[in-house]
VOPAGU-2260 file (C-alpha; in pm, 1 decimal, decimal comma):
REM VOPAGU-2260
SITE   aa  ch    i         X         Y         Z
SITE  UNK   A    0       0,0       0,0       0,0
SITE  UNK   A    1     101,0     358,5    -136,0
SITE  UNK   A    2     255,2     513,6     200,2
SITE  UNK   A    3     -52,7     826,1     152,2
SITE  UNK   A    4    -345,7     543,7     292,6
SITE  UNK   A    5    -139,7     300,2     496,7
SITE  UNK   A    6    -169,6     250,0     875,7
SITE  UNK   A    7     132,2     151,0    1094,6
SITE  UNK   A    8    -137,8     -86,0    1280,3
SITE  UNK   A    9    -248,6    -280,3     954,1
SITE  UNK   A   10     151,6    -267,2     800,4
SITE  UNK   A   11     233,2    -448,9    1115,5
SITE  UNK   A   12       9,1    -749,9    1106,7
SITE  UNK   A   13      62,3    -802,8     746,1
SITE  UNK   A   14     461,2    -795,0     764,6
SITE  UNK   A   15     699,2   -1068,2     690,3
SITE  UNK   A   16     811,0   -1063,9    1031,5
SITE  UNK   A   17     434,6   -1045,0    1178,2
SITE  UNK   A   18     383,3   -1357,1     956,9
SITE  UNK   A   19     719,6   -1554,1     969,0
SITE  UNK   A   20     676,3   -1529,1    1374,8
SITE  UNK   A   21     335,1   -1698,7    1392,4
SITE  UNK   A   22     446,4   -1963,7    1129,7
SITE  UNK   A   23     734,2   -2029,4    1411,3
SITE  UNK   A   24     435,6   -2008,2    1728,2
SITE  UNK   A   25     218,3   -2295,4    1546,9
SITE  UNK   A   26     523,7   -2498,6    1498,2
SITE  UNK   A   27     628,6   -2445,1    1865,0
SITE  UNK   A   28     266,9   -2558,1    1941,7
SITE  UNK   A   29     298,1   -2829,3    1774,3
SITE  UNK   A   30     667,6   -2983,9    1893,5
SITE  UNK   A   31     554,6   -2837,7    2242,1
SITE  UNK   A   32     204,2   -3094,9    2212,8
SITE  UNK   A   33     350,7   -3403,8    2137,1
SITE  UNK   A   34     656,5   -3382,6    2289,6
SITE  UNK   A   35     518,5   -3277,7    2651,1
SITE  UNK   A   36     811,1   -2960,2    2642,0
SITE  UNK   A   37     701,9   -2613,8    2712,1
SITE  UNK   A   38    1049,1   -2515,4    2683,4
SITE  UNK   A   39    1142,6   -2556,1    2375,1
SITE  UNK   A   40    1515,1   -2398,3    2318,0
SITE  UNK   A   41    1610,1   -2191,4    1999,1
SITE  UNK   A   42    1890,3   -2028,3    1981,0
SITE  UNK   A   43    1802,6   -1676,7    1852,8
SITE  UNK   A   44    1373,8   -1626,2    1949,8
SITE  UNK   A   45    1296,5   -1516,7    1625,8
SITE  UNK   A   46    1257,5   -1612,4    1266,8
SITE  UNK   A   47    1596,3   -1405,4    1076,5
SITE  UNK   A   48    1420,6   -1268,2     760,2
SITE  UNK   A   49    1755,7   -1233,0     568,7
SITE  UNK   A   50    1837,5   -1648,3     633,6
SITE  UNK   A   51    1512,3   -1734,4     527,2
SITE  UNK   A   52    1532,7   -1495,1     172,3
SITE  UNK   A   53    1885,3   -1687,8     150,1
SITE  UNK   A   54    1752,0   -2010,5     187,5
SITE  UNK   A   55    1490,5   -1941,9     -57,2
SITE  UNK   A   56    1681,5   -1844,9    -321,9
SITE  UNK   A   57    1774,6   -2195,6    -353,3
SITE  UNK   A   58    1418,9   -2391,2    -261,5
SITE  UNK   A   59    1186,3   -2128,5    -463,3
SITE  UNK   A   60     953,5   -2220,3    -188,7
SITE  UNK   A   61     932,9   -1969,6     109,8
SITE  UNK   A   62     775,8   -2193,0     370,9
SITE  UNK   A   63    1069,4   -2459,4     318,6
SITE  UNK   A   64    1273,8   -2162,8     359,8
SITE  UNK   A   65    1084,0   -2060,2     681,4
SITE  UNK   A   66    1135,1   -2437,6     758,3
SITE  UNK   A   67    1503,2   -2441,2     731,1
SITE  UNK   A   68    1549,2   -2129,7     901,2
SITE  UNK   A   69    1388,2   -2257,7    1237,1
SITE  UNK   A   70    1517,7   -2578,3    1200,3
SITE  UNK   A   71    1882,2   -2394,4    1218,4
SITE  UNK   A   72    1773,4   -2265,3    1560,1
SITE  UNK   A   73    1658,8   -2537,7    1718,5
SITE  UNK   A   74    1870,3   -2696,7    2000,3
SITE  UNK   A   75    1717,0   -3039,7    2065,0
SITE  UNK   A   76    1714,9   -3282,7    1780,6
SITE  UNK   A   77    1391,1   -3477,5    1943,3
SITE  UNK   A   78    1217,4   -3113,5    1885,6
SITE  UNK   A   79    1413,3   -3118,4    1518,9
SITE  UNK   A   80    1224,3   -3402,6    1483,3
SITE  UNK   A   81     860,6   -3303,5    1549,6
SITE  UNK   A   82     906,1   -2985,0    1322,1
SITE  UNK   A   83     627,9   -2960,3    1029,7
SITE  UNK   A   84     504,4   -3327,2    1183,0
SITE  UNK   A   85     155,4   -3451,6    1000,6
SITE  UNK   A   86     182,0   -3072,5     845,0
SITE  UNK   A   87     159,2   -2913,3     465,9
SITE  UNK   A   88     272,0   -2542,6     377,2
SITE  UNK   A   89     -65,0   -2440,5     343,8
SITE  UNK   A   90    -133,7   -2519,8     722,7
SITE  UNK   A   91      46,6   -2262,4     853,0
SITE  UNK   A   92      26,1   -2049,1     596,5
SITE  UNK   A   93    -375,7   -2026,7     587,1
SITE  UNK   A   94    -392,6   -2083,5     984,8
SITE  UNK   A   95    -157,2   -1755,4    1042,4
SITE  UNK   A   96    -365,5   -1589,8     733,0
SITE  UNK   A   97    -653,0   -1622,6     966,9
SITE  UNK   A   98    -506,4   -1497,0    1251,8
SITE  UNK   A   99    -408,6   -1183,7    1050,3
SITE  UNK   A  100    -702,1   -1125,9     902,6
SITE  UNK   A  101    -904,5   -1141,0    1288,6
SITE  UNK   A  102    -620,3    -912,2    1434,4
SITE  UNK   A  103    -691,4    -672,4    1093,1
SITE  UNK   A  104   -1092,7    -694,1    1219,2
SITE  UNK   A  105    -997,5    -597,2    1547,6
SITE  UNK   A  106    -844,2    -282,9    1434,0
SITE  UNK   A  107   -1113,4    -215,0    1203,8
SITE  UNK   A  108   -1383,2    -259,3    1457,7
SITE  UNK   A  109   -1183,6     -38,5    1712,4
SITE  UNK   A  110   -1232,0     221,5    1460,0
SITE  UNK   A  111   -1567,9     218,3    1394,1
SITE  UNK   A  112   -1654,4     234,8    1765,6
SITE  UNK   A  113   -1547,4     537,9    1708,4
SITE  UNK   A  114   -1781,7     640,3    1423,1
SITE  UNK   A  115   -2045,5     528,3    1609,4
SITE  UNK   A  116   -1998,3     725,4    1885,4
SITE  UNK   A  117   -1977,3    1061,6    1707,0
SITE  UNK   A  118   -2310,6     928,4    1476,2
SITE  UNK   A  119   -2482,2     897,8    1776,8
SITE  UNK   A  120   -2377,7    1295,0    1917,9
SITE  UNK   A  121   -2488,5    1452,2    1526,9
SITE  UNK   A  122   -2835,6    1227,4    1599,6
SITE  UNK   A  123   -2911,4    1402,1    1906,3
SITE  UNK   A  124   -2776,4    1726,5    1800,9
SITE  UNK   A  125   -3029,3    1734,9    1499,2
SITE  UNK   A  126   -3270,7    1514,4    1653,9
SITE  UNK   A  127   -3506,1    1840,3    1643,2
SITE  UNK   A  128   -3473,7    1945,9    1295,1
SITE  UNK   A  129   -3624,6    1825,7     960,8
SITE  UNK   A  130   -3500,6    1819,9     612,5
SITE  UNK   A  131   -3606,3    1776,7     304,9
SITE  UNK   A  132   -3611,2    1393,0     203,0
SITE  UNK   A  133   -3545,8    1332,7    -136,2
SITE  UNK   A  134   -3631,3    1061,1    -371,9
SITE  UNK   A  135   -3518,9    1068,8    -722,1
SITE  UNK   A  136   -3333,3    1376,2    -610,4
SITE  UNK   A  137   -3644,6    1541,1    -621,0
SITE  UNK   A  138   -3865,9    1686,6    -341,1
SITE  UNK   A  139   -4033,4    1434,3    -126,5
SITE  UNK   A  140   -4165,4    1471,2     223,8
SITE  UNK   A  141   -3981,6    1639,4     524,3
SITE  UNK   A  142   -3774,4    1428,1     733,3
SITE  UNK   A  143   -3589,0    1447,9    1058,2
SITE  UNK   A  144   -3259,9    1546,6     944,3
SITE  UNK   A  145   -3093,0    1305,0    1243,5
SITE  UNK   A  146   -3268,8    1028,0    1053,4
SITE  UNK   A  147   -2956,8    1043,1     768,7
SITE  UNK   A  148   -2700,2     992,2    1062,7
SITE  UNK   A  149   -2920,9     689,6    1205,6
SITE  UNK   A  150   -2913,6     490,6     841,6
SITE  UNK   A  151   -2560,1     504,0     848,5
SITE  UNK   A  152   -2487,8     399,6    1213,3
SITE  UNK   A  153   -2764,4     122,4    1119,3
SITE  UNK   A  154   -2586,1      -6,5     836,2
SITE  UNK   A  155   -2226,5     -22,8    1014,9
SITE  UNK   A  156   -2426,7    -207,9    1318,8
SITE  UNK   A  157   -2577,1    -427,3    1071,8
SITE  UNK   A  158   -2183,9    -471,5     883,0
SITE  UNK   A  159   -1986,6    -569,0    1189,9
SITE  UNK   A  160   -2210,5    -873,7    1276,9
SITE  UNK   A  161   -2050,0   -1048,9     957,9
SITE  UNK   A  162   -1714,4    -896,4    1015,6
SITE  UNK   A  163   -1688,8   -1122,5    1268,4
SITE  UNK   A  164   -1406,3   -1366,0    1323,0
SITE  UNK   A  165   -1632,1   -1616,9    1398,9
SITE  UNK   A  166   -1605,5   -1793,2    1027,5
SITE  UNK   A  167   -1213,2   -1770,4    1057,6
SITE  UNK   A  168   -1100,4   -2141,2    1086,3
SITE  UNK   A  169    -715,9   -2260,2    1119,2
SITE  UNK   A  170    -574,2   -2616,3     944,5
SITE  UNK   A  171    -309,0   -2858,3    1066,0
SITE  UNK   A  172    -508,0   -3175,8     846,3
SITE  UNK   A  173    -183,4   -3204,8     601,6
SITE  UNK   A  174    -176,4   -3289,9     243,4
SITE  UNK   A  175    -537,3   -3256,0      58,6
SITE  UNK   A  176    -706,4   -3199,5     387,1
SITE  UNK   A  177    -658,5   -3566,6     489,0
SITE  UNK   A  178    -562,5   -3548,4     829,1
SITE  UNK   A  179    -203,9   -3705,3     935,1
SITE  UNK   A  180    -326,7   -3569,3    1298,9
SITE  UNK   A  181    -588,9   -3729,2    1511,8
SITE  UNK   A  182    -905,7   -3441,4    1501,0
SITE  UNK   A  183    -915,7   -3419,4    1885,8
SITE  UNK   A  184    -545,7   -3307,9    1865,9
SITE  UNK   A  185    -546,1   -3089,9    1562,9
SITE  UNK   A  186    -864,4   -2905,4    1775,3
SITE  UNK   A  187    -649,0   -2883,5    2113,0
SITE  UNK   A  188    -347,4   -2747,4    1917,4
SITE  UNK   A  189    -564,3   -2455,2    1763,7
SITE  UNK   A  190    -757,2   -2370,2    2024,5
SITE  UNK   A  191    -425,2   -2307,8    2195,1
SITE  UNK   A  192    -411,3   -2050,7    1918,8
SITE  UNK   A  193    -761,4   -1901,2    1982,6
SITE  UNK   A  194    -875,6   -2068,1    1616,5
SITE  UNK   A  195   -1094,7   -2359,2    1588,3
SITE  UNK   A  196   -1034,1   -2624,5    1309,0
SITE  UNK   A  197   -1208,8   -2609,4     959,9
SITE  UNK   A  198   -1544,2   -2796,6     949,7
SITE  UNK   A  199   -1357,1   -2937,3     619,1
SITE  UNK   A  200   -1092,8   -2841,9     381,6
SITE  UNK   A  201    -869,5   -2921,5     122,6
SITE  UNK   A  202    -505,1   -2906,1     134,5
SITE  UNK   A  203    -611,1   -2557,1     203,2
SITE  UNK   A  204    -891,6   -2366,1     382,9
SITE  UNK   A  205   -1160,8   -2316,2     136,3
SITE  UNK   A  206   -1150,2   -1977,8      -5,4
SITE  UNK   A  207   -1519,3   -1925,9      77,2
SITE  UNK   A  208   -1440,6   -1847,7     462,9
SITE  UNK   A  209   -1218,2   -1524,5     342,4
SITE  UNK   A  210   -1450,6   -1429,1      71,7
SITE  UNK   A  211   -1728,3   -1436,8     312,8
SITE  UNK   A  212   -1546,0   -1152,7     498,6
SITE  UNK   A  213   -1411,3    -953,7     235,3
SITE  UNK   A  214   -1727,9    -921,7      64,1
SITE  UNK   A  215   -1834,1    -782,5     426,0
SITE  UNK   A  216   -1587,1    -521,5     361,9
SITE  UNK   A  217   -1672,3    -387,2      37,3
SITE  UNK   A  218   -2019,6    -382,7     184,0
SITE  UNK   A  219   -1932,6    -176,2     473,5
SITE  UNK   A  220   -1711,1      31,1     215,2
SITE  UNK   A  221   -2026,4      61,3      -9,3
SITE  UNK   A  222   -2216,5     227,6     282,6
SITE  UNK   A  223   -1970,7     473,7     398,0
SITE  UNK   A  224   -1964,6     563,6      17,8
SITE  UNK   A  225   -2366,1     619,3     -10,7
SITE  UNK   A  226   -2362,2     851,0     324,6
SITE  UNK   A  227   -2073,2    1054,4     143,2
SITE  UNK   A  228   -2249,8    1096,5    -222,5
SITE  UNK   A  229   -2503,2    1232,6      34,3
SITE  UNK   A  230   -2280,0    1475,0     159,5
SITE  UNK   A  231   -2166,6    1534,2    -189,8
SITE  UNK   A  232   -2462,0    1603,8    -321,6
SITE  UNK   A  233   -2624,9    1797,1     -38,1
SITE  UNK   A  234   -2280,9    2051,7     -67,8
SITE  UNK   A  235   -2365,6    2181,1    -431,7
SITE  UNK   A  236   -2409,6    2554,3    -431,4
SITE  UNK   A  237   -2748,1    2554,0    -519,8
SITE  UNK   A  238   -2821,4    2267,9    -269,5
SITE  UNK   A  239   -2628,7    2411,9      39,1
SITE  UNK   A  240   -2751,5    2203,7     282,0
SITE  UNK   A  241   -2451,2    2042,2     422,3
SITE  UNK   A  242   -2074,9    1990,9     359,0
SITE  UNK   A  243   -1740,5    1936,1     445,8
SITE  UNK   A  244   -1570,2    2189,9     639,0
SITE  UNK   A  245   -1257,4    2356,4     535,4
SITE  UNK   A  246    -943,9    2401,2     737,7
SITE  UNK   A  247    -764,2    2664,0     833,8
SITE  UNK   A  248    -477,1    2695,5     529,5
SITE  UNK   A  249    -663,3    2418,9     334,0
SITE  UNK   A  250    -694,5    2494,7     -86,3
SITE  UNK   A  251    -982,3    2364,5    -287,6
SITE  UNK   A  252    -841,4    2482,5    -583,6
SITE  UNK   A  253    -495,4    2566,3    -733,6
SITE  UNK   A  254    -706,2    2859,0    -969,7
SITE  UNK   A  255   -1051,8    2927,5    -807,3
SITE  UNK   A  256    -971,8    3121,3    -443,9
SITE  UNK   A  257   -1352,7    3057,4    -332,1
SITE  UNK   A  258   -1329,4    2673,8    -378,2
SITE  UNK   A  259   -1413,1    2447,7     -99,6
SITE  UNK   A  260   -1467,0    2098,2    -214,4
SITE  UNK   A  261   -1595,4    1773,0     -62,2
SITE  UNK   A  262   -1250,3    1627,1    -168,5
SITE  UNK   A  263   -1271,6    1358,3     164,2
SITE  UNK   A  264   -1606,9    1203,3      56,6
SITE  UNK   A  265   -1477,7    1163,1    -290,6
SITE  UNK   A  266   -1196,0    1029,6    -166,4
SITE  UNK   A  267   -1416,8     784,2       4,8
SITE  UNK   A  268   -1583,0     681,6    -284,5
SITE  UNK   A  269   -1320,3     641,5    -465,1
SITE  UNK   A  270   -1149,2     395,6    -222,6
SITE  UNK   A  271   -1450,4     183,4    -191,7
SITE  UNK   A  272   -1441,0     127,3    -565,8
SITE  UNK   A  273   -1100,6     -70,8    -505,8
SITE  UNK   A  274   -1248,6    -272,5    -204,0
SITE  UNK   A  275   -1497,3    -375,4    -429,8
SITE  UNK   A  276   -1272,3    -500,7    -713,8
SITE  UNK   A  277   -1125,0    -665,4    -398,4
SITE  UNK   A  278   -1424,7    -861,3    -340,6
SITE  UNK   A  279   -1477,3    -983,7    -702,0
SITE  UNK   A  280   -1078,9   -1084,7    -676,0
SITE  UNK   A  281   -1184,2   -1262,1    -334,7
SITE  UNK   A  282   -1460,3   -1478,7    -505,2
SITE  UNK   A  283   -1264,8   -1584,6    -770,3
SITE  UNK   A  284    -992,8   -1712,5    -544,7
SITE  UNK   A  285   -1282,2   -1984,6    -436,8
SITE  UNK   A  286   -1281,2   -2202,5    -737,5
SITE  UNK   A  287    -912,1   -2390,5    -752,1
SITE  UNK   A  288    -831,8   -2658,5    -915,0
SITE  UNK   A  289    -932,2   -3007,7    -736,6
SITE  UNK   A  290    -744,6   -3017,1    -349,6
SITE  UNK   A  291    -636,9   -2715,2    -468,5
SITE  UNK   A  292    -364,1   -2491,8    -688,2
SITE  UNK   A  293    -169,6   -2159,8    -587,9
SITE  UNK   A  294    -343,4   -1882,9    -792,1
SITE  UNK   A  295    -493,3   -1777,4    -501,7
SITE  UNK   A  296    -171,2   -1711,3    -318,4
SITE  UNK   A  297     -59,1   -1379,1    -489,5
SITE  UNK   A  298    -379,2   -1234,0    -555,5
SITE  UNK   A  299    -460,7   -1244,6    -116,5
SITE  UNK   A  300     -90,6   -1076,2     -70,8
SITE  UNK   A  301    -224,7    -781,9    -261,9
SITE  UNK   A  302    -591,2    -766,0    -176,1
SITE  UNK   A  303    -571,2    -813,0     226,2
SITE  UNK   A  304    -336,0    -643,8     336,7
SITE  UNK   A  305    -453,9    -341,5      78,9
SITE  UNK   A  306    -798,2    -393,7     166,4
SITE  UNK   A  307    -794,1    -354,7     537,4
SITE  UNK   A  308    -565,0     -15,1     450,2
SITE  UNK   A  309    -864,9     123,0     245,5
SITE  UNK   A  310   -1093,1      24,6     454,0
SITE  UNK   A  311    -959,1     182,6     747,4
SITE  UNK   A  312    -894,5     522,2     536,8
SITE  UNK   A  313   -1238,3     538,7     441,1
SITE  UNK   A  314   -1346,1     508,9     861,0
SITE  UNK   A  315   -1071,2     784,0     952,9
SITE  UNK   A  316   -1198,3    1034,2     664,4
SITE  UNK   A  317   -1601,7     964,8     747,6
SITE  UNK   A  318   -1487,5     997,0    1124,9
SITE  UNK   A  319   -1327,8    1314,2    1025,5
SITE  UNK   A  320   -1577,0    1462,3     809,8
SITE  UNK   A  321   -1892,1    1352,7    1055,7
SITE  UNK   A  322   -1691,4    1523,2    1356,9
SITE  UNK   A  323   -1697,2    1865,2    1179,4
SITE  UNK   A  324   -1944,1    1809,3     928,9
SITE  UNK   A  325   -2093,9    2212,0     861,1
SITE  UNK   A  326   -2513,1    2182,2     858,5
SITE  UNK   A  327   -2656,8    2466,6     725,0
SITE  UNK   A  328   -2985,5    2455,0     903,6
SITE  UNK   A  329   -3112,4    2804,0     850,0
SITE  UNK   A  330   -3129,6    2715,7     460,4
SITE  UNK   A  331   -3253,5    2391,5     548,6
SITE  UNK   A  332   -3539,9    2553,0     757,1
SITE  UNK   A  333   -3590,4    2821,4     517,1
SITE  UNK   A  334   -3637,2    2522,7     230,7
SITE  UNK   A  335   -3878,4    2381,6     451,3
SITE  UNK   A  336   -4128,4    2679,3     471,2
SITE  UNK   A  337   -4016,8    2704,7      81,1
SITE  UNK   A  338   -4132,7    2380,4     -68,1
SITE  UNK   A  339   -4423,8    2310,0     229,5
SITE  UNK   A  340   -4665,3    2217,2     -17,0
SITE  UNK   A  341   -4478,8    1966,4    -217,3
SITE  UNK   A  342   -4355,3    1785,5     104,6
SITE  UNK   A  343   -4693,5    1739,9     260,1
SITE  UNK   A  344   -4875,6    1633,9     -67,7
SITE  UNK   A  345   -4882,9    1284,5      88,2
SITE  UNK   A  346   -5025,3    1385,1     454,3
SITE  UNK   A  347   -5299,4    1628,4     274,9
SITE  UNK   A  348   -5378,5    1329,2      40,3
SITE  UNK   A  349   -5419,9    1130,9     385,1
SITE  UNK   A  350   -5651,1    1383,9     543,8
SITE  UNK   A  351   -5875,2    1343,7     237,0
SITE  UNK   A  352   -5896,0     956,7     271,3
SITE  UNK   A  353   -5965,3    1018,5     618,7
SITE  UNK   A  354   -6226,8    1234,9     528,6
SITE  UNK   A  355   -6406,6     975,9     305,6
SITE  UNK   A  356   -6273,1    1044,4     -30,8
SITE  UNK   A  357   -6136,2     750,6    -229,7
SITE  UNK   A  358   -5763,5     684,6    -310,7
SITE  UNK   A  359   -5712,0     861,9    -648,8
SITE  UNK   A  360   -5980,9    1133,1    -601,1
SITE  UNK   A  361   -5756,9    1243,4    -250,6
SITE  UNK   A  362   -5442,4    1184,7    -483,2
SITE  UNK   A  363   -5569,8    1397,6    -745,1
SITE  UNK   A  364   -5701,4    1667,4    -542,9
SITE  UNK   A  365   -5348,1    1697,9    -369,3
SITE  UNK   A  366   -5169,5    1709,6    -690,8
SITE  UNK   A  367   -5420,4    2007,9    -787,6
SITE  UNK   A  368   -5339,3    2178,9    -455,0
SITE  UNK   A  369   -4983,2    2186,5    -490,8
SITE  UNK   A  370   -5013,3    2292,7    -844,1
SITE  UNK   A  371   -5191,4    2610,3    -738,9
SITE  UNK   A  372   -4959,3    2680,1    -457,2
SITE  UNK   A  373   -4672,2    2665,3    -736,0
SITE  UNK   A  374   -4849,2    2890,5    -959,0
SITE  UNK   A  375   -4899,0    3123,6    -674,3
């Protein structure tokens, strides 16, 4: 990820070191299960990146390099022994994949607390005020103008019960998902790691579990995006309703002095077009061939780790944009008085039904009223 949307938190988790160090943790769980040892003596604690990049110049495979590497370090040739035992790349590959991609929720979830907490300050600030709704971007009925800050603290409620890590599964079955490991131990050595085991899998963990979750994302994405084409649309000049407040020294354009542009909720949108492309790349990584193929492999190095980088953009602008978010309520009130008779067509036509008349002859009379209040 381009250093202008990257977080330290998210480049962390998805490093080589990050990874290479919870490769090393399951296979210390594992020589630590069967052979009784919770000391299990290396000579240097962590994986050495540059050994392992050595190493795999020669294998062209980076887990044998990983492999090697830790092998090196070991002290005890009975815990030499038990390294990789019953084990496949792919099952500590896809188990710490899982592990990054909860640890990746967690930071995205911290976020959005956040988001949710300033929502729910605008919807009691503005609790008091309507708005005009609009359907087809044209005039519809008045609305309370806290109700647009409640849809979008609805929708991220409704998004974080599938970003859950509650479909992330870890592997230790082997080759083609055929278990070299008695199920009872495979379970006790991953719930050690705070993962439970696959329901099945191949000799990977079927791409559907990931998918599941980024398509969650580019959901959530997708939402923040609608509530900022809101704001985009509500700041044109002749709307003037709401918008994006400018900053003390802040340009909106290099030729136009009186510029001030909605340039963080287009950013937003713009991001959430990637996540999306994300998610299409995500589904596609489902269908491999038979127990399974590696076409997967460098398509999730780019989309995850980019993904969760977006995605966490996207919260920081809204939660930047919703803390000083300008409302321009004495237009909006003004509007209000403005367009009264177009925005209670519907509760006039009401009163008429009420009053005995049938559906289209209330209808009909309320379209006549309003068109008589325009010409006026």
């Amino acid at each position: 990820m381009i250093n202008r949307y990257s977080d330290e938190r998210i480049t962390n988790i998805w490093s080589d070191q990050y990874r290479f160090n919870f490769y090393q943790k399951i296979e210390l769980k594992l020589i630590e299960y069967f052979s009784q040892n919770k000391d299990i003596k290396l000579s240097s604690p962590y994986p050495n990146i540059k050994n392992i990049r050595e190493h795999e110049l020669k294998t062209k495979h980076e887990v044998v390099a990983f492999l090697k590497d830790m092998q090196s370090r070991l002290l005890e040739d009975e815990h030499k022994a038990m390294l990789h035992y019953g084990l496949t790349s792919s099952d500590i590959i896809d188990t710490t994949f899982s592990y990054q991609i909860r640890e990746s929720l967690n930071v995205l979830i911290t976020q959005l607390q956040e988001t949710l907490n300033i929502l729910s300050n605008r919807i009691k600030e503005f609790s008091n005020i309507n708005t005009l709704g609009r359907t087809h971007g044209r005039i519809a009925e008045q609305m309370p103008l806290s109700m647009r800050f409640q849809h979008l603290k609805e929708e991220i409620l409704y998004c974080t019960e599938f970003l859950t890590t509650k479909g992330l599964v870890g592997k230790l079955k082997g080759p083609v998902g055929y278990s070299h490991l008695d199920p009872q131990d495979e379970k006790t050595i991953l719930n050690s790691l705070d993962l439970r085991p696959a329901t099945f899998t191949t000799q990977i963990i079927p791409r559907h579990h990931y998918a599941q979750v980024m398509s969650s994302m580019a959901i959530l994405a997708a939402c923040f995006e609608r509530f900022a084409i809101s704001i985009r649309l509500l700041s044109i000049d002749e709307v003037n309703e709401w918008s994006e407040t400018k900053t003390a020294g802040q340009y909106g354009s290099s030729s136009m002095p009186h510029k001030t542009n909605p340039v963080l909720s287009e950013r937003i949108c713009g991001l959430s077009r990637i996540i999306r492309s994300h998610s299409n790349a995500a589904i596609e990584n489902i269908p491999l061939w038979l127990e399974r193929d590696i076409s997967h492999s460098s398509v999730e190095r780019i989309i995850w780790p980019d993904s969760f980088h977006l995605l966490l953009q996207i919260i920081k602008d809204m939660n930047q944009i919703l803390k000083k978010l300008s409302v321009n309520t004495q237009n909006i009130l003004e509007k209000n008085t403005l367009y009264e008779a177009k925005s209670s067509s519907h509760k006039k036509m009401l009163t008429l039904q009420e009053q005995g008349k049938s559906r289209f002859e209330a209808y009909e009379c309320s379209s006549k009223q309003v068109n008589i209040q325009k010409k006026d």
